[in-house]
C-alpha positions as CSV (number, residue, x, y, z in Angstrom):
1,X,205.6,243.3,103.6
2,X,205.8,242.5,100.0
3,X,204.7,239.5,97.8
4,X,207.0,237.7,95.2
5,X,205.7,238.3,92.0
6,X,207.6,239.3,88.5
7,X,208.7,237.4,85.3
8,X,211.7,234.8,86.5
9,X,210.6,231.0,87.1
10,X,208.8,229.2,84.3
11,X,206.8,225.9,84.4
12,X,208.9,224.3,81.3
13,X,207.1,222.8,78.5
14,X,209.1,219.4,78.8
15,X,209.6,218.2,82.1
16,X,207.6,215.6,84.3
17,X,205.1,216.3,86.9
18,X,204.0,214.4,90.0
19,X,202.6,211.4,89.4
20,X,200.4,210.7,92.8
21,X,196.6,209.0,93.0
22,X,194.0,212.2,94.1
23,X,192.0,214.7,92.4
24,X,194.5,217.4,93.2
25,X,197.7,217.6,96.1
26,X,197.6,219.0,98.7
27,X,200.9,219.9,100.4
28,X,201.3,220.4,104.2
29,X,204.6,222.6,105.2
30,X,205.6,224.2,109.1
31,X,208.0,227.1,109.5
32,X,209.7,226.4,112.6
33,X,210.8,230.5,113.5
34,X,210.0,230.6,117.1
35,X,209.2,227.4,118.8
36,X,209.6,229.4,122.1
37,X,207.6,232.3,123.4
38,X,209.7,235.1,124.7
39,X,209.6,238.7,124.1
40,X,205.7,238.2,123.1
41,X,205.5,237.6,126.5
42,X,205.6,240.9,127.2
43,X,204.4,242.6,123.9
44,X,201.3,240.8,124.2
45,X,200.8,241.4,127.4
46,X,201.2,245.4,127.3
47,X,199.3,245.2,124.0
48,X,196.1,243.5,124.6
49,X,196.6,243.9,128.8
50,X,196.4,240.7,129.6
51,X,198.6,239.7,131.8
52,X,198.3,235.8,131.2
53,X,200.2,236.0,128.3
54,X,203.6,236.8,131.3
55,X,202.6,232.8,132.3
56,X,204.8,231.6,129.5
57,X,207.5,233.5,131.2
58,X,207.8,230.4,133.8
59,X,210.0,227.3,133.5
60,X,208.1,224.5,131.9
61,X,205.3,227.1,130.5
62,X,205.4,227.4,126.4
63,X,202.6,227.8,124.2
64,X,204.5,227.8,121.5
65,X,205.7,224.4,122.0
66,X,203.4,222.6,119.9
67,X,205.3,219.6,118.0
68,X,203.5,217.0,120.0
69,X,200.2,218.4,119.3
70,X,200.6,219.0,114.8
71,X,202.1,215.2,115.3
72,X,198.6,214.2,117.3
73,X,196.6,215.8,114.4
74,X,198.7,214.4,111.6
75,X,198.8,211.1,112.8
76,X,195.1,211.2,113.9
77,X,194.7,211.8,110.1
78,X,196.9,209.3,108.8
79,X,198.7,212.3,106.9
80,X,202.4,213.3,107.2
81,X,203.9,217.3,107.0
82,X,207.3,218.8,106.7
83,X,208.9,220.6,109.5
84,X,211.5,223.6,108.1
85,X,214.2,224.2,111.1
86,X,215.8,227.5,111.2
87,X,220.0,228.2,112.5
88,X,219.7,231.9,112.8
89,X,223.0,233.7,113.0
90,X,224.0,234.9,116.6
91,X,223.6,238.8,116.7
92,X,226.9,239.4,117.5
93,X,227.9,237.7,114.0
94,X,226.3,240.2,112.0
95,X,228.0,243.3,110.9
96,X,228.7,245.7,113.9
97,X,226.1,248.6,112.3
98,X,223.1,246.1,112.2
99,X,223.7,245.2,116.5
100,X,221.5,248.0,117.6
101,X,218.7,247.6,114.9
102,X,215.5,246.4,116.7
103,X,214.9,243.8,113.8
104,X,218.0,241.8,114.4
105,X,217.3,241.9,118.3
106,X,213.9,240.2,117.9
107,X,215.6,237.8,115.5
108,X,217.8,236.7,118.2
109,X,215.6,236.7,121.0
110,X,213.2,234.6,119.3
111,X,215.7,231.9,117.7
112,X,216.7,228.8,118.8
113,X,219.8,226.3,117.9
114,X,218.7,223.4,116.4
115,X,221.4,221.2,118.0
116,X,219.7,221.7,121.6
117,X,218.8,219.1,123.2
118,X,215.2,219.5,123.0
119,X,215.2,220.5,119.7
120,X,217.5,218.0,118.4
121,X,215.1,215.5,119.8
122,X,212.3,216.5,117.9
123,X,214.2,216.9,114.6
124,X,214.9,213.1,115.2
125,X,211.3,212.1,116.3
126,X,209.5,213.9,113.4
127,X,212.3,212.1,111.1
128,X,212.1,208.3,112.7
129,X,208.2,209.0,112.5
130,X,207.7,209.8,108.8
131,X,207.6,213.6,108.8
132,X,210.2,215.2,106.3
133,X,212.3,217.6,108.1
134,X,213.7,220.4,105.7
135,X,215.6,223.4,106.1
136,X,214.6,226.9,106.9
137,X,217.0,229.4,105.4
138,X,218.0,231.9,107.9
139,X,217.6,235.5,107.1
140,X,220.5,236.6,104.5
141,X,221.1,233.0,103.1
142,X,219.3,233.6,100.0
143,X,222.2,235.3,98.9
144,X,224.8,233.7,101.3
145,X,225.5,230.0,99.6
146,X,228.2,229.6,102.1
147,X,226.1,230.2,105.1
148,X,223.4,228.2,103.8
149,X,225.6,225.1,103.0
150,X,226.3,225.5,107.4
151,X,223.1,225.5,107.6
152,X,222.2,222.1,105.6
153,X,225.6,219.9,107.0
154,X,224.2,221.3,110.6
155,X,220.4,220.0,110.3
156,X,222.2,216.5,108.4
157,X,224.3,215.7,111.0
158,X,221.3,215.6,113.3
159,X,219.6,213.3,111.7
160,X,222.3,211.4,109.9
161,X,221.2,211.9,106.0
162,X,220.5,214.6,103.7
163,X,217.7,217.0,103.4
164,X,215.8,217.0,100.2
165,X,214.5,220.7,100.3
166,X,213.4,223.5,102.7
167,X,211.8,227.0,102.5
168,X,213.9,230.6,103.1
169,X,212.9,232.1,106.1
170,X,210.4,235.6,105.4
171,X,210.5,233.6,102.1
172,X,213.4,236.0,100.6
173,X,214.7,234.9,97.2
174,X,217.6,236.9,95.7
175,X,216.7,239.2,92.3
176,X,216.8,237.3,90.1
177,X,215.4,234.1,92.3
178,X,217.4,231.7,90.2
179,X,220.5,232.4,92.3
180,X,218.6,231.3,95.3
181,X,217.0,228.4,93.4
182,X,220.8,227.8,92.1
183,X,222.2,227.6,95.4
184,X,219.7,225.3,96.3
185,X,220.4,222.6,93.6
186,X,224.1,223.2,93.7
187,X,223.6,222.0,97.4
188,X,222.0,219.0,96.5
189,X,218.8,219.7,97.6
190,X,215.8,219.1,95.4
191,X,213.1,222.1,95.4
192,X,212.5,224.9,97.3
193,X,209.0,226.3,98.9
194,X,209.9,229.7,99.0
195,X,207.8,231.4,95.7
196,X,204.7,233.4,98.0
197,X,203.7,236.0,100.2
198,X,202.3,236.2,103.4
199,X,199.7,239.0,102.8
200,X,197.8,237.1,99.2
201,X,197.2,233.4,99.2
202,X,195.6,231.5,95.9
203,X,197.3,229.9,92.8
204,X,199.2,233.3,91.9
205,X,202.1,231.1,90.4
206,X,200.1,228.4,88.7
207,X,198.3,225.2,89.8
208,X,201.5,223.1,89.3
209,X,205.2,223.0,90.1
210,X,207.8,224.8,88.9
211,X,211.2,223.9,86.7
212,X,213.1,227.0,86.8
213,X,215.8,224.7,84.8
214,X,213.9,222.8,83.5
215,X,216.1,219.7,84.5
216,X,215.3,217.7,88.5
217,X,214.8,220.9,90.6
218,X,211.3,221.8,91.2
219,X,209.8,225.2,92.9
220,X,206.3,224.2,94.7
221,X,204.8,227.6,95.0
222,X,203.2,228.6,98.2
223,X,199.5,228.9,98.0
224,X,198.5,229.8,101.3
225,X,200.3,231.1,104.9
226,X,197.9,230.8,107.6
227,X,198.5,234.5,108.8
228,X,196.9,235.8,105.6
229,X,193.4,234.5,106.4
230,X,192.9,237.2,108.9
231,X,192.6,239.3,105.3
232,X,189.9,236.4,103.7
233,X,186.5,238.9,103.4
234,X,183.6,238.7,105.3
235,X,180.0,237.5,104.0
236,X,179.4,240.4,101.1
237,X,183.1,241.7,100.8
238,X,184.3,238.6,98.6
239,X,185.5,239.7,95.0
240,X,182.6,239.8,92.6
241,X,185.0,238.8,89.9
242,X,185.8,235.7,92.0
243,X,190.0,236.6,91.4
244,X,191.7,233.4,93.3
245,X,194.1,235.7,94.9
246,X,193.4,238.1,97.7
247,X,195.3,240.8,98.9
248,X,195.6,242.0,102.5
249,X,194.1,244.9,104.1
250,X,195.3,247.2,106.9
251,X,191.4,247.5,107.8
252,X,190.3,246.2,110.6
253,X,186.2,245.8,111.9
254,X,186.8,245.9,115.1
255,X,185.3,242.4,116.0
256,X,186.3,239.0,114.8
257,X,184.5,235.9,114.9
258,X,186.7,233.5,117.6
259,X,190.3,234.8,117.8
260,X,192.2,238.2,119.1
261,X,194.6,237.6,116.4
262,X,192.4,239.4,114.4
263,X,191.0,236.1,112.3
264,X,187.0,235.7,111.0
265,X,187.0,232.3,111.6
266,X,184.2,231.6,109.2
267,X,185.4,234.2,106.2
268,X,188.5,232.3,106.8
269,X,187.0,228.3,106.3
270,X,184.8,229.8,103.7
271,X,187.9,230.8,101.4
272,X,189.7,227.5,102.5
273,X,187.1,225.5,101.1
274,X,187.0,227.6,98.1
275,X,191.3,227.2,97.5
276,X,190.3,223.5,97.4
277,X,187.6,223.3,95.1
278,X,190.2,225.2,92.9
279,X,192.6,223.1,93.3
280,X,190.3,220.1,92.8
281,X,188.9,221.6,89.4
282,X,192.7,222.0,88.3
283,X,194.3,219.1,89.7
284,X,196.2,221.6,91.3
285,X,199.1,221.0,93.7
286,X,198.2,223.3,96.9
287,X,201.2,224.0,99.3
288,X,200.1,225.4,102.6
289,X,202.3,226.5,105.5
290,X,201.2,226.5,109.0
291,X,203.7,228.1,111.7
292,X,203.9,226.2,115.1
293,X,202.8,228.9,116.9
294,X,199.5,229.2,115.7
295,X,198.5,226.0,116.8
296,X,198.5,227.6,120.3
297,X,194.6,228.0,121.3
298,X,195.2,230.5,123.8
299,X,196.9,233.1,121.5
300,X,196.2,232.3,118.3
301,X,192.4,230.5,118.3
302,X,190.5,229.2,115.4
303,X,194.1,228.3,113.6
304,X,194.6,224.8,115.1
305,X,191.3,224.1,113.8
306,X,190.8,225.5,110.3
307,X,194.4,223.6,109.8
308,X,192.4,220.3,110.8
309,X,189.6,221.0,108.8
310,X,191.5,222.2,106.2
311,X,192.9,218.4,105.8
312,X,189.9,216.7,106.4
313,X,187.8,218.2,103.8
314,X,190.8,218.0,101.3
315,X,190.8,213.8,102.3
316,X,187.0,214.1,101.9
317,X,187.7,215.2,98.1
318,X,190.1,212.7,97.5
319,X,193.5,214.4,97.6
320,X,197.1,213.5,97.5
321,X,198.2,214.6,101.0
322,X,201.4,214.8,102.5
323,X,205.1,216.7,102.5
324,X,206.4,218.6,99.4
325,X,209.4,215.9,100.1
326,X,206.6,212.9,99.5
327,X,205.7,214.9,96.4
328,X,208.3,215.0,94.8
329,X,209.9,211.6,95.2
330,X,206.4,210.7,92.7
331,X,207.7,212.6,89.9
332,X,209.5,210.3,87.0
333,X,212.6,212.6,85.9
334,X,212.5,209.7,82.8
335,X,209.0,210.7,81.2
336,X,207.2,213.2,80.3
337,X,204.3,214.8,82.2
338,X,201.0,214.1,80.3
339,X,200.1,217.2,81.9
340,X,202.2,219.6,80.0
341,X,199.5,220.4,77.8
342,X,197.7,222.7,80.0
343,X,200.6,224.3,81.3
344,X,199.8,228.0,80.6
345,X,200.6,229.8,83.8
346,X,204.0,230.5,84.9
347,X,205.3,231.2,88.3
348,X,207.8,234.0,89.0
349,X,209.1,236.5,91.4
350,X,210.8,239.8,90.4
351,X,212.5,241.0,93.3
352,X,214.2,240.3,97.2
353,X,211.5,240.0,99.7
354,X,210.7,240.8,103.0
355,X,207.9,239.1,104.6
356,X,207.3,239.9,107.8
357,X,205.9,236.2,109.7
């Protein structure tokens, strides 16, 4: 797995910023990459021998499944998310030396077509309901501007209008990212929530959004995935320089505090809460991203709730809270952003990525 880090996007010293009533923003994004559990069947099952995880195996069984349950949260909350939807390529349709490579297997196994039925159904729900639906790059399309444009008319004519931005899936962004970022805005859309890693989580980019052109298009940079809080340090590991951005560890302590996924549940709230206070004391805008799966309690515990909590606390401090989409429709492309002034971090990425969630 690598991060995104290098020398390419800049903040821009003369364009507006959001213009939205909190202490700070705080962003609420979903990866839709496997909405349907499969070939974990069986890996988790042979891997922690537990042979409950073959349940989801059976018609009308699927843990990952868990639309109706974020919307319960969010709408308990009075708060709104994005939803990215993925159009992986067939396997078939890639290049004949890449059918046997185990990666591209899993790919396909694990996809879905967004036209489904059931999944087209949901696209439509989350979008009659409030939720932005965006669009998930597929692997390849960060270089592919043809595929991608499939991709964005396929996701439109479901819901009958046009997107507004999405995230690329393992958050690959071509070297330099501009091309991806210029694909992007060629396209029409209007930012992309692809800048991050899956391993480090904090403000590594800055604590606002981007302007790679410095014209409309805006990068929000991804602060935190929830899979790289199973790295957040235990009670006497945190960094005694206090660094906002952690970086993952193969280590493991052979017990965690409420989930076999490997997560210390309280390490994991206690650098939460610490993100927001950051992001409060900068008047930051925090994007987090939150996969589907991991709301499921039986295989991924402690998740569904830190994502909760995550909200609450932030609504506690007064934030902005919402969809990048929401965001973004605050900024006024006509004025300058009083906060220009303290602009003096700026967000990059140096090379092609490969995250691995």
């Amino acid at each position: 797995m690598t991060d995104t880090s290098g020398s390419e996007a800049t903040t821009g010293t003369d364009v507006p910023a959001p213009e939205f009533e909190g202490s700070f923003a705080l962003c609420l994004t979903h990866d839709v990459d496997r909405p349907y559990k499969t070939y974990q069947s069986l890996f988790y099952a042979l891997g922690e021998r537990r042979l409950a995880h073959l349940e989801s195996l059976l018609p009308r069984v699927n843990p990952y499944w868990q639309f109706e349950e974020i919307m319960a949260i969010e709408e308990h909350l009075g708060v709104r998310s994005a939803f990215y939807f993925l159009d992986g390529e067939y396997l078939l349709s890639r290049p004949p030396r890449e059918w046997l490579s185990p990666f591209y297997w899993l790919e396909w196994l694990g996809g879905y077509d967004p036209t489904a039925p059931a999944i087209a159904q949901v696209v439509r729900a989350l979008d009659d309901g409030g939720w932005e639906v965006g669009l998930h790059g597929s692997y390849g399309t960060h270089r592919d501007p043809e595929r991608l444009a499939a991709e964005k008319r396929k996701l439109e004519a479901i819901l009958g209008h046009d997107l507004q931005g999405g995230r690329q899936h393992y958050l690959r962004l071509s070297d330099p990212p501009a091309e991806t970022w210029g694909q992007y805005r060629d396209l029409g859309l209007s930012y992309d929530a692809s800048l991050g890693s899956s391993t480090e989580y904090g403000f590594r980019h800055g604590y606002d959004l981007l302007a790679p052109f410095e014209d409309e298009f805006r990068v929000f940079p991804l602060t935190l995935m929830e899979v790289a809080l199973e790295n957040a340090p235990s009670a006497g590991d945190a960094d005694p320089e206090g660094s906002s951005v952690r970086v993952g560890s193969d280590e493991k302590d052979g017990h965690r505090d409420g989930s076999r996924r490997g997560i210390d549940v309280k390490a994991a709230w206690r650098e939460c809460e610490r993100l927001l206070e950051e992001a409060a004391a900068n008047e930051a805008v925090m994007t987090v991203l939150w996969h589907p799966r991991y709301f499921s309690t039986e295989d991924f515990p402690g998740y569904r709730e830190l994502y909760r909590r995550l909200i609450e606390r932030a609504l506690s401090m007064g934030a902005w809270v919402g969809p990048p989409g929401d965001l973004y429709r605050t900024i006024d492309h006509d004025r300058v952003s009083e906060h220009d002034e303290r602009r003096d971090v700026a967000g990059t990425t140096g090379r092609e990525t490969g995250e691995s969630r």
